[in-house]
C-alpha positions in Angstrom: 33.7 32.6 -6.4 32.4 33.0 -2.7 28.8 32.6 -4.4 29.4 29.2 -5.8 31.1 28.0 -2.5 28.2 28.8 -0.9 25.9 27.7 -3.1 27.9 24.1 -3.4 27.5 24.2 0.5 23.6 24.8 0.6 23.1 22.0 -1.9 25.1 19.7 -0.3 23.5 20.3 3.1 20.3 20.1 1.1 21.3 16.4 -0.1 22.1 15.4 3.1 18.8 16.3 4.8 16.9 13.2 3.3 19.3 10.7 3.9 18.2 10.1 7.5 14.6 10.5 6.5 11.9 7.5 7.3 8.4 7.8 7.0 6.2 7.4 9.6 3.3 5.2 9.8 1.4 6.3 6.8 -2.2 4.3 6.9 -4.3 4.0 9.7 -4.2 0.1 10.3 -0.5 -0.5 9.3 1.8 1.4 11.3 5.0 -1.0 9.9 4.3 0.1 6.4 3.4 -2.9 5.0 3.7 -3.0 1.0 1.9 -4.6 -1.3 3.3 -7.9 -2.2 2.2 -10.2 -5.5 -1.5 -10.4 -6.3 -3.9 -10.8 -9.2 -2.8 -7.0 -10.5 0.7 -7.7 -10.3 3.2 -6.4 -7.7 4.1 -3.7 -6.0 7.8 -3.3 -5.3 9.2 -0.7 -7.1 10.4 -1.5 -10.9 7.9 -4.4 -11.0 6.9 -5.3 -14.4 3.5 -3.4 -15.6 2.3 -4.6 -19.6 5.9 -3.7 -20.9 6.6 -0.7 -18.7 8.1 -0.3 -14.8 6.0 0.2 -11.9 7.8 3.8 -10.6 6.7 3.7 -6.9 6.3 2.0 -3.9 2.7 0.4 -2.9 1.7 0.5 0.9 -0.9 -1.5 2.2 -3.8 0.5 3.2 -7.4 -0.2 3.4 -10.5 1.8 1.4 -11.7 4.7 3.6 -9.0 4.3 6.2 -7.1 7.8 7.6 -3.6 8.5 5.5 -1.4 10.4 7.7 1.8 12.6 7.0 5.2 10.6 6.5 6.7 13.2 8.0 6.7 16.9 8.4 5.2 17.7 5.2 3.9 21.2 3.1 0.9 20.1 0.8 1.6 21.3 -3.2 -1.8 20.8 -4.6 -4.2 17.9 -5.8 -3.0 15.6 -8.3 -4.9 13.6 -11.1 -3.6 10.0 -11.3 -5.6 8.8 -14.3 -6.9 9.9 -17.5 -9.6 7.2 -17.8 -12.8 7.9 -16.7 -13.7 4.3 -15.7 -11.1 5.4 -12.6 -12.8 8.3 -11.1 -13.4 6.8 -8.1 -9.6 6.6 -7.3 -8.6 9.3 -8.9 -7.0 11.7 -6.7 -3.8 12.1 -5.1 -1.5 14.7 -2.9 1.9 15.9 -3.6 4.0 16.3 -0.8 7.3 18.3 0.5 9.3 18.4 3.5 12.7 16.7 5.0 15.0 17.3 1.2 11.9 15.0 -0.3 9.4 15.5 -2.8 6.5 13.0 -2.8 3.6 12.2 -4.5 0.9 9.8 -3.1 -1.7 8.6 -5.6 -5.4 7.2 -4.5 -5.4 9.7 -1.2 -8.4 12.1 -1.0 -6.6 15.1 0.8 -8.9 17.0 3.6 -6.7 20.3 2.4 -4.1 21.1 -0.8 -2.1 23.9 0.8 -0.5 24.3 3.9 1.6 22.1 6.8 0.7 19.1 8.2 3.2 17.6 10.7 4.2 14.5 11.3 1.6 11.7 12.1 -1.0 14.6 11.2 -4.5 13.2 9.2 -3.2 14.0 5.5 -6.6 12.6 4.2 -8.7 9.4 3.6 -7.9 6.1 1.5 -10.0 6.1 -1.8 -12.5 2.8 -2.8 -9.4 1.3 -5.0 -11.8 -2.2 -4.4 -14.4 -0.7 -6.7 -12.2 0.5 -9.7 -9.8 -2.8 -9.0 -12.1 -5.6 -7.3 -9.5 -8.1 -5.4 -6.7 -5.9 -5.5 -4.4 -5.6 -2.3 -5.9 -1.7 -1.6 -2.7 0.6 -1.3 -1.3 4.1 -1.1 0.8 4.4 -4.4 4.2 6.2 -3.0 6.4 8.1 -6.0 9.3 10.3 -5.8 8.7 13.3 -7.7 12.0 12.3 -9.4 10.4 8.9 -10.0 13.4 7.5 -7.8 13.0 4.7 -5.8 10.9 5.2 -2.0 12.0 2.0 -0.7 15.0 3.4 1.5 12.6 5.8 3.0 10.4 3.1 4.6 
């Protein structure tokens, strides 16, 4: 009985870690977090409306080739592929992220390093040419909750 008390107990304190959690500036060149509003691709709000399915993150504004730094206090879980399609290659590349109760993926980011800590503020990696795969297109950090939960609180 003493074991599930104070296993209850760690996951509550767990829960409550994130709750106080905002990121911190996460592009070079927007450090309000700017999202993505409406343009020619379609929104980026989280739940926005893509071809007949839901958009599950959050879009940041950030230019091509610009520094992405750490949200916050952050251990890197290895490289993630964002696409399938080959056409794509050029953005296609993200990090996975955890640290404050959060797991986060970031999509379009070329990460300097997989493994490891970065702290808070810390270069993560650089922007990828989303302008060449998606001419016209606000250019954006793709921000999803492991969970696929919604970011916006966070920022």
């Amino acid at each position: 009985m003493m074991k599930k008390v104070a296993l209850l107990a760690a996951l509550l304190a767990l829960a409550c870690v994130c709750e106080g959690v905002t990121f911190g500036q996460l592009c070079e060149g927007n450090p309000n977090n700017n999202r993505r509003t409406s343009d020619s691709f379609g929104s980026g709000h989280f739940g926005a409306s893509r071809n007949g399915r839901s958009h599950q993150g959050l879009d940041i504004i950030c230019d091509d080739g610009s520094v992405v730094y750490a949200p916050f206090d952050v251990t890197l879980n290895g490289r993630l592929t964002v696409y399938t399609d080959p056409t794509k290659a050029a953005i296609n590349s993200g990090i996975n992220l955890e640290g404050e109760g959060l797991c986060v993926k970031l999509f379009y980011v070329n990460p300097d390093q997989t493994s490891g800590r970065v702290s808070k503020g810390q270069r993560l990696g650089v922007m990828m040419p989303m302008q060449s795969v998606y001419p016209g297109i606000t250019s954006h950090v793709h921000v999803q909750m492991c969970d696929r939960s919604d970011p916006t609180k966070y920022f």
